[in-house]
C-alpha positions as semicolon CSV with decimal commas, in nm:
position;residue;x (nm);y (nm);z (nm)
1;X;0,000;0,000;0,000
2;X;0,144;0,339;-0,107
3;X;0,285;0,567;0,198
4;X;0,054;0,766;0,377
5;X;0,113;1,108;0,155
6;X;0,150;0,977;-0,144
7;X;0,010;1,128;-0,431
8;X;-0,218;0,879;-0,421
9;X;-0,322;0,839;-0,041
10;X;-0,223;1,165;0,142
11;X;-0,449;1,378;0,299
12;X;-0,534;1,693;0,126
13;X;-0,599;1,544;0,265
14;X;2,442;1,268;1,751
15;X;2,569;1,387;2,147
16;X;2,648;1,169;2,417
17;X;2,337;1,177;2,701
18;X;2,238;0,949;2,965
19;X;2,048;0,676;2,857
20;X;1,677;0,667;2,914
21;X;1,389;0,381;2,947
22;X;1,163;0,309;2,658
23;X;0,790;0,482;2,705
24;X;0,566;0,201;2,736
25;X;0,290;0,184;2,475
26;X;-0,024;-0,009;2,522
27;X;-0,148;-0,350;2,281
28;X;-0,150;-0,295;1,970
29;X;-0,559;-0,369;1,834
30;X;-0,532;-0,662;1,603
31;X;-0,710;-0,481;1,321
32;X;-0,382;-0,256;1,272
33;X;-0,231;-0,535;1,068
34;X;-0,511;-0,442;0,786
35;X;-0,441;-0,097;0,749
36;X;-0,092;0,018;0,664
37;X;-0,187;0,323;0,451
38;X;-0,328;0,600;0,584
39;X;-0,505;0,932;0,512
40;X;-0,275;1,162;0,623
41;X;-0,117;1,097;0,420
42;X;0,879;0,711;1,588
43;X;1,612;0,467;2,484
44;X;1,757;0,253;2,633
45;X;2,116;0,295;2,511
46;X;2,343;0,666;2,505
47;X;2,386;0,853;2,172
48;X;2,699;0,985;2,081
49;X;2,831;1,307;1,898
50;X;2,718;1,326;1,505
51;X;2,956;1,178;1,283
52;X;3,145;1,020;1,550
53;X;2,876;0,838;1,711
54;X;3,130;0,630;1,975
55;X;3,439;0,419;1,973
56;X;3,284;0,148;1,720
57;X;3,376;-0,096;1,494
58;X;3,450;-0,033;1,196
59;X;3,830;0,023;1,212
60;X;4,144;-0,204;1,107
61;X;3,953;-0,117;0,731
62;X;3,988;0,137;0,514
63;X;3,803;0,011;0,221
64;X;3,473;0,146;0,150
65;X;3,173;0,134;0,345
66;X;2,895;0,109;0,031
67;X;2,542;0,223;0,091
68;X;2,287;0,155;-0,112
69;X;1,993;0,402;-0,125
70;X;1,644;0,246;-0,320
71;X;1,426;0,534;-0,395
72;X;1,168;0,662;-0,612
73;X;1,380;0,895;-0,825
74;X;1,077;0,868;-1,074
75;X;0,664;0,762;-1,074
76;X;0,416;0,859;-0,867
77;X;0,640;0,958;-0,590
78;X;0,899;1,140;-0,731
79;X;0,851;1,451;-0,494
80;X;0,862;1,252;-0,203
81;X;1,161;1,029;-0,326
82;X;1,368;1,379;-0,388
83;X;1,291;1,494;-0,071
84;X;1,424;1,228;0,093
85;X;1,736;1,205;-0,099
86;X;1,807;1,584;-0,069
87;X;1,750;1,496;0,342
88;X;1,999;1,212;0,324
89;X;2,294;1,373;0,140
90;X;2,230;1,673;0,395
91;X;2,212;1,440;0,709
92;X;2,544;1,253;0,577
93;X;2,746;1,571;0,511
94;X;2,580;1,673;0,891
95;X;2,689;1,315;1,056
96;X;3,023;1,270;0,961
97;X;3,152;1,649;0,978
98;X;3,160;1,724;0,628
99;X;3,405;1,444;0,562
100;X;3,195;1,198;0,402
101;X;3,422;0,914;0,642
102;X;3,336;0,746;0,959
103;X;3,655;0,625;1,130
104;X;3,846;0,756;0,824
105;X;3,646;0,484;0,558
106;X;3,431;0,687;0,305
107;X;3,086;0,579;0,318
108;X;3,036;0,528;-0,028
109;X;2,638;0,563;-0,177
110;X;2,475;0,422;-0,467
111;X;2,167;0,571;-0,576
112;X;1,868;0,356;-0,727
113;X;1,493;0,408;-0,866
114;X;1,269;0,191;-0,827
115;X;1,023;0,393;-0,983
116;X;0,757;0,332;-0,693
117;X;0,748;-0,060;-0,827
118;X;0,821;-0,333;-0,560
119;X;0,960;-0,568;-0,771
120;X;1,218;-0,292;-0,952
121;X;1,312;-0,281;-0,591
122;X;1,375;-0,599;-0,467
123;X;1,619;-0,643;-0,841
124;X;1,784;-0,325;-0,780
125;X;1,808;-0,454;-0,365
126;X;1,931;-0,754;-0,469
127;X;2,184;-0,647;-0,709
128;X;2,376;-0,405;-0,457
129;X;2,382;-0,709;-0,187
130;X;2,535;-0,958;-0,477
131;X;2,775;-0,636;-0,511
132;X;2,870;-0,667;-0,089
133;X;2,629;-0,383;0,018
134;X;2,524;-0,467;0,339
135;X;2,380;-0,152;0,384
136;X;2,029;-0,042;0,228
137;X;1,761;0,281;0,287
138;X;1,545;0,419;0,107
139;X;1,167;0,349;0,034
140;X;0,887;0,621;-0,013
141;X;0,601;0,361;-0,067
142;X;0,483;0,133;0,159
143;X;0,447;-0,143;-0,054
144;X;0,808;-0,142;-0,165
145;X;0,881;-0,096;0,197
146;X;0,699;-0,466;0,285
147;X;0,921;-0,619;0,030
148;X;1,252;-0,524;0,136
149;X;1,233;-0,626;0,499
150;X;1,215;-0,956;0,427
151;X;1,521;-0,954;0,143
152;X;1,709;-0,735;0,390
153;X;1,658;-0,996;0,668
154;X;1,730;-1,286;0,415
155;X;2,043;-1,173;0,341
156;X;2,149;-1,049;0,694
157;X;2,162;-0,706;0,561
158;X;2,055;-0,363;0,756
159;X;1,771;-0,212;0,553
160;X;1,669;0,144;0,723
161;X;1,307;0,218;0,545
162;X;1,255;0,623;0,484
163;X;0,929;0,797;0,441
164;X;0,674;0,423;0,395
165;X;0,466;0,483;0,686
166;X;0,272;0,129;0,691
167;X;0,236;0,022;1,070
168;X;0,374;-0,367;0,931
169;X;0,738;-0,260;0,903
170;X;0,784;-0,170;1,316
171;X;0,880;-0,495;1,483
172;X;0,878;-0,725;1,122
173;X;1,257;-0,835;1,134
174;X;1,498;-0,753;1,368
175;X;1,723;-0,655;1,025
176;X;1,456;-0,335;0,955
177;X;1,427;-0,012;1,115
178;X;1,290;0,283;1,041
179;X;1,370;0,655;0,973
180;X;1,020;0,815;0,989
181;X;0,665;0,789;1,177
182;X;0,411;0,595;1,132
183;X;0,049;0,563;1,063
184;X;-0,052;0,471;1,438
185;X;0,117;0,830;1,495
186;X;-0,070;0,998;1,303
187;X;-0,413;0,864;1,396
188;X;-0,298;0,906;1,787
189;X;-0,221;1,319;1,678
190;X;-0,556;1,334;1,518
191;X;-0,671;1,184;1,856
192;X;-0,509;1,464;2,031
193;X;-0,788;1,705;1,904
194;X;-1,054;1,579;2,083
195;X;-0,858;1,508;2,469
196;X;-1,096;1,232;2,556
197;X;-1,243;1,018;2,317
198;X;-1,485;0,829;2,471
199;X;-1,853;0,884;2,351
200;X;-1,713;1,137;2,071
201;X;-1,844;1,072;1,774
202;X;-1,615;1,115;1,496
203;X;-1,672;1,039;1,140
204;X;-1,439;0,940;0,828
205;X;-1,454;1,145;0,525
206;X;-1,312;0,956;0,228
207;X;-1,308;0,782;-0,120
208;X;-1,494;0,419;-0,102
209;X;-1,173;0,261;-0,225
210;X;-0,894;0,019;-0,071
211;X;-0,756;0,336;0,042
212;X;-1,030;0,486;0,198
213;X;-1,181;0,157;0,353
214;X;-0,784;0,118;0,502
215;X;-0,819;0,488;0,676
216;X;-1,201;0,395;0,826
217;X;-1,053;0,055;0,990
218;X;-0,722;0,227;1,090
219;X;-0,964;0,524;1,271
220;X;-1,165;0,253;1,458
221;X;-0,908;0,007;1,541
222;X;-0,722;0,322;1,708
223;X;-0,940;0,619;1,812
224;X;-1,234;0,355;1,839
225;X;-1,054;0,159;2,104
226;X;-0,994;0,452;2,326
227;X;-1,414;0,483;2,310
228;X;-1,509;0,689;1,991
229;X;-1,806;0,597;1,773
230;X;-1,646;0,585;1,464
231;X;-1,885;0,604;1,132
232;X;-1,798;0,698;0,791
233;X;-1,929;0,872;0,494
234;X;-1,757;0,723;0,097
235;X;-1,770;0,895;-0,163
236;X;-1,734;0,689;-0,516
237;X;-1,373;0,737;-0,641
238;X;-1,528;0,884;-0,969
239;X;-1,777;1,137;-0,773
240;X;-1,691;1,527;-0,921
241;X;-2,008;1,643;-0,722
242;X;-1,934;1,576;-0,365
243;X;-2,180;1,849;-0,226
244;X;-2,444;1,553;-0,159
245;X;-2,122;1,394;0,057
246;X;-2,046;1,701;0,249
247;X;-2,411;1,725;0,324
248;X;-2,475;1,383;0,488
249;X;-2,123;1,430;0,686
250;X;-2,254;1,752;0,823
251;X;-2,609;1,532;0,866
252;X;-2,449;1,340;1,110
253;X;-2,292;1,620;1,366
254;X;-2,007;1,469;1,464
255;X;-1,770;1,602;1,741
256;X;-1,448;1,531;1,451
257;X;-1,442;1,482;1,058
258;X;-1,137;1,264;0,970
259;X;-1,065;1,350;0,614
260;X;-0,890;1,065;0,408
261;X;-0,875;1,181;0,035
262;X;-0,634;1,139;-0,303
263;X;-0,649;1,249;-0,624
264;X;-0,752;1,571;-0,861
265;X;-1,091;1,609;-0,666
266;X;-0,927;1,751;-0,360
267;X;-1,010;2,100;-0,428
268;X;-1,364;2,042;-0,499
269;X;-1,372;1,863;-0,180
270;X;-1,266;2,131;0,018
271;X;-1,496;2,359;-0,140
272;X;-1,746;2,176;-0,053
273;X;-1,723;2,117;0,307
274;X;-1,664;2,472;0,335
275;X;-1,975;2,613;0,139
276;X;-2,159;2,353;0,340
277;X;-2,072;2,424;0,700
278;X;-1,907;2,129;0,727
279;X;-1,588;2,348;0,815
280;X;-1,768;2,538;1,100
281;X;-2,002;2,288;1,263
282;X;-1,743;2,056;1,350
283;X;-1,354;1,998;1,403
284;X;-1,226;1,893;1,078
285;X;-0,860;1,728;1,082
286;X;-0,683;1,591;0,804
287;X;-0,274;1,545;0,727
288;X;-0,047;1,811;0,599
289;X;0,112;1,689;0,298
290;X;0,347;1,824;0,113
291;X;0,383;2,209;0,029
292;X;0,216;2,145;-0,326
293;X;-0,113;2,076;-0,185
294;X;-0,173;2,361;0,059
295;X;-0,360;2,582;-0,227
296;X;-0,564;2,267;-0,223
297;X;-0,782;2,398;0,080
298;X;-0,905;2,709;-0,093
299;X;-0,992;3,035;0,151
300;X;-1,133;2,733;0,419
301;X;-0,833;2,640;0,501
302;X;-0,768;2,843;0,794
303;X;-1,042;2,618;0,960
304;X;-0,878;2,253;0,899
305;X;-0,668;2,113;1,181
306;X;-0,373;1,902;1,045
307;X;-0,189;1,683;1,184
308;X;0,225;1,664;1,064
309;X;0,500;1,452;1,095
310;X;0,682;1,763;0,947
311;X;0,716;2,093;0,801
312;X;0,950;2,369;0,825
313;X;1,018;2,523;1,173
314;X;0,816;2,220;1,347
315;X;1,074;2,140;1,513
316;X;1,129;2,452;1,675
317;X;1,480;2,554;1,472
318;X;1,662;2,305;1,647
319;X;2,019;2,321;1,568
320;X;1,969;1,945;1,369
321;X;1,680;2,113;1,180
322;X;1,876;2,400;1,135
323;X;2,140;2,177;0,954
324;X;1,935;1,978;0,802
325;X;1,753;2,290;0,584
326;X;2,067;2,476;0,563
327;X;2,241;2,211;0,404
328;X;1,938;2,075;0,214
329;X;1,903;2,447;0,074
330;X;2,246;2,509;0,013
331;X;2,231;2,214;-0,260
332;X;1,991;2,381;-0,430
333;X;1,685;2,218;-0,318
334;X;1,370;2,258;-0,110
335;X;1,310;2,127;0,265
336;X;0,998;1,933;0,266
337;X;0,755;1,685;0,460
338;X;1,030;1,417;0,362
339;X;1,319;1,618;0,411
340;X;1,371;1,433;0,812
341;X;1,305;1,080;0,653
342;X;1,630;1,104;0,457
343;X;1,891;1,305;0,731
344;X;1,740;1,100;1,012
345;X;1,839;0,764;0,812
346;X;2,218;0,885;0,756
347;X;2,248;1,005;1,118
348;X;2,105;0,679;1,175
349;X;2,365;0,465;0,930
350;X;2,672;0,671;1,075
351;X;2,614;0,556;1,398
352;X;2,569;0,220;1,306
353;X;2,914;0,241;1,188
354;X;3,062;0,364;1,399
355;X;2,890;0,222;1,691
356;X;2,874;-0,099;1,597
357;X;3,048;-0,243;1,261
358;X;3,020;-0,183;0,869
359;X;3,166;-0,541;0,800
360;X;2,922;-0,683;1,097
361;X;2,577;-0,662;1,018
362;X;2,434;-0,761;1,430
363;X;2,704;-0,527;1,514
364;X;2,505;-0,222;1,349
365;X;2,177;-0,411;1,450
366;X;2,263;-0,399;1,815
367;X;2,457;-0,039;1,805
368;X;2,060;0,064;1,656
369;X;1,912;-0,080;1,926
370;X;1,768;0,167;2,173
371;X;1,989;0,435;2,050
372;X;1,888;0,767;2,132
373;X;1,932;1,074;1,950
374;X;1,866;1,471;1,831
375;X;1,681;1,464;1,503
376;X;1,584;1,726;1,248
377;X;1,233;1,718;1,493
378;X;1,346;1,677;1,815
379;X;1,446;1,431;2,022
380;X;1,431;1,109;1,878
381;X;1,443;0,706;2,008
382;X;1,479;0,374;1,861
383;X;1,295;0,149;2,107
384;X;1,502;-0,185;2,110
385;X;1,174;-0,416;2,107
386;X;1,078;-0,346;1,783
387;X;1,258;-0,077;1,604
388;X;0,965;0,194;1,597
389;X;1,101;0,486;1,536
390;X;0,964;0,760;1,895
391;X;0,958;1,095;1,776
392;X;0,763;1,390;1,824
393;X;0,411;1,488;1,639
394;X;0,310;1,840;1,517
395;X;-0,020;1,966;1,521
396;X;-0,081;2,277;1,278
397;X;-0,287;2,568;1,079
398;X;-0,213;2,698;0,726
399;X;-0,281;3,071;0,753
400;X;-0,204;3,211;0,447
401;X;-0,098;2,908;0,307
402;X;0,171;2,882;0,516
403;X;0,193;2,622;0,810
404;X;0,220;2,770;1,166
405;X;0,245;2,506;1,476
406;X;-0,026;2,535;1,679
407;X;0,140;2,218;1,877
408;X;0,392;1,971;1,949
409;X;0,301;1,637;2,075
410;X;0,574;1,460;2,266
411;X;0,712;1,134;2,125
412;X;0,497;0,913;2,447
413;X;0,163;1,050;2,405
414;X;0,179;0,902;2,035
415;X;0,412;0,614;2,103
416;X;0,295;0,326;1,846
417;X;0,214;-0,007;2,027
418;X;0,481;-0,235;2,106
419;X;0,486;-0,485;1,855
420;X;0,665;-0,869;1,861
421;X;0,984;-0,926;1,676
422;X;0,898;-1,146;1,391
423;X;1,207;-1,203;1,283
């Protein structure tokens, strides 16, 4: 299933410190494992200084350390896929000081597109292993994502997965971890909007397709577990009229309209909850995508809550984020919603280097493991158990079409649940 804010499913909807204990997270609800995409679209061991990242490894080598990166240079998610790549070669040249080396070895990277295309992937994944790269990232799209966990833990290889936000990657090999949030994060920040759930009423606004089914079982497997009454109104993919949709939404006064929605018929959308009074008669959340869709919202948007893993200035100006958009600017591109995925994963490969081994794959596994850390949003964790990624959550407002943080919610309050290595 595509990532979360794709252009086909998103919403329009290092320094050393002590180490710290894991937040606890409660069960995860069994109907998760149905519903990787969604509409809107994570410490028990120190950290250690960026581009150093500890007394590992990886010395008595100086050969090499090759990195593959498998990434949608082109398709569907091209945006997204440059994003990330523009994040990563900022977050290397961050992580190991501008030298490119981790204990004096150049990390050496090898770019690939897979075009969006799971089985381009796995090829272009299993060419760069036959080639010694024990190293992988990359991976906008979810469905990619689900394919190269297992090849990665086939071939004892550590695959970091970058913007693919399907719930089934946390905890699905102990080979696979992760560089961005989440689905169950982003449902738990829509949950935020409401402070207790139980006996709200909150309805799902969306497309009655895979997709939009996927977002309605995600919202009541989640939000409906903490006590909402979760209903839903689906529109037919093909539907240009969607006034008759906004109508029976508004019909059914609920306390919070999840919107789930792809595709060219975003702006009519909007429009229509708007002219409706869908926009004033209840609280109406959906995820901020990328900065290409904010004129999507038309002169309503000002009364849409989102919820964000990212945009510009979330994290507060941090000196990571700083970095991150400084660098990311300086070669001539654009920070973005993807932008963390890709300079999180190469602060995240350094240290494994460094920490642990290039030429020993549980090495870099274990130096992972609970590792705690200062990302482009915060403060970030790798909980041992199953590799979710803790992070914080932004909550925001476009005014005039620019995003302004209305909050930041820490990295416990949407902890995913913990989940049981498979693997």
């Amino acid at each position: 299933m595509r990532s979360p804010r794709s252009p086909r499913s998103h919403s329009t909807g290092v320094l050393r410190r002590a180490p710290r204990s894991a937040p606890s997270a409660p069960a995860a609800p069994s109907a998760l494992s149905a519903v990787s995409a969604l509409a809107a679209v994570a410490l028990l061991a120190g950290c250690s200084a960026a581009g150093t990242a500890g007394s590992g490894g990886s010395h008595g080598s100086s050969d090499p350390v090759k990195v593959g990166v498998v990434y949608s240079r082109t398709g569907l998610l091209a945006s997204y896929g440059a994003q990330y790549a523009q994040g990563f070669k900022a977050g290397l040249d961050y992580a190991t000081h501008g030298t490119g080396k981790v204990h004096g070895r150049r990390v050496e990277v090898t770019y690939q597109d897979d075009a969006g295309d799971p089985a381009k992937a796995v090829a272009e994944g299993k060419d760069l292993i036959g080639k010694g790269y024990r190293i992988l990232a990359g991976t906008t799209d979810s469905g990619v994502a689900l394919q190269m966990a297992p090849l990665a833990a086939q071939n004892h290889a550590l695959y970091i997965s970058g913007a693919a936000a399907t719930d089934a990657v946390t905890g699905i090999n102990r080979y696979t971890f992760r560089s961005g949030r989440q689905s169950y994060q982003d449902i738990l920040t829509a949950g935020t909007m409401l402070g207790s759930l139980k006996g709200k009423k909150i309805t799902v606004l969306a497309q009655d397709s895979t997709f939009g089914q996927a977002n309605v079982a995600a919202v009541k497997a989640v939000l409906g577990a903490k006590g909402a009454e979760v209903g839903s109104v689906l529109a037919p993919p093909s539907a240009t009229d969607l006034t008759p949709f906004a109508r029976q939404t508004k019909a059914g006064a609920p306390d919070l309209v999840f919107v789930a929605w792809a595709g060219s018929t975003a702006s009519a959308l909007w429009t229509a909850l708007d002219q409706q009074g869908v926009l004033d008669s209840s609280k109406v959340v959906t995820g901020l995508a990328g900065t290409a869709s904010y004129s999507a919202f038309g002169p309503g948007a000002d009364k849409v809550a989102f919820l964000a893993h990212y945009f510009p200035g979330a994290g507060g100006k941090n000196p990571v984020e700083e970095a991150m958009i400084n660098g990311v600017t300086k070669a001539g591109g654009t920070p973005d919603l993807f932008s963390p995925d890709g300079f999180t994963a190469a602060q995240m490969i350094v240290h494994a280097i460094a920490a642990g081994s290039a030429d020993d794959t549980s090495a870099m596994v274990k130096a992972l493991q609970g590792w705690s850390f200062d990302g482009p949003k915060g403060h970030e964790q790798i909980r041992a158990a199953d590799h979710a990624l803790l992070q914080p959550m932004f909550r925001a407002r476009l005014t005039k079409g620019k995003p302004v943080l209305m909050a930041t919610e820490p990295a416990a309050k949407v902890a995913p649940p913990v989940q049981h290595m498979k693997g």
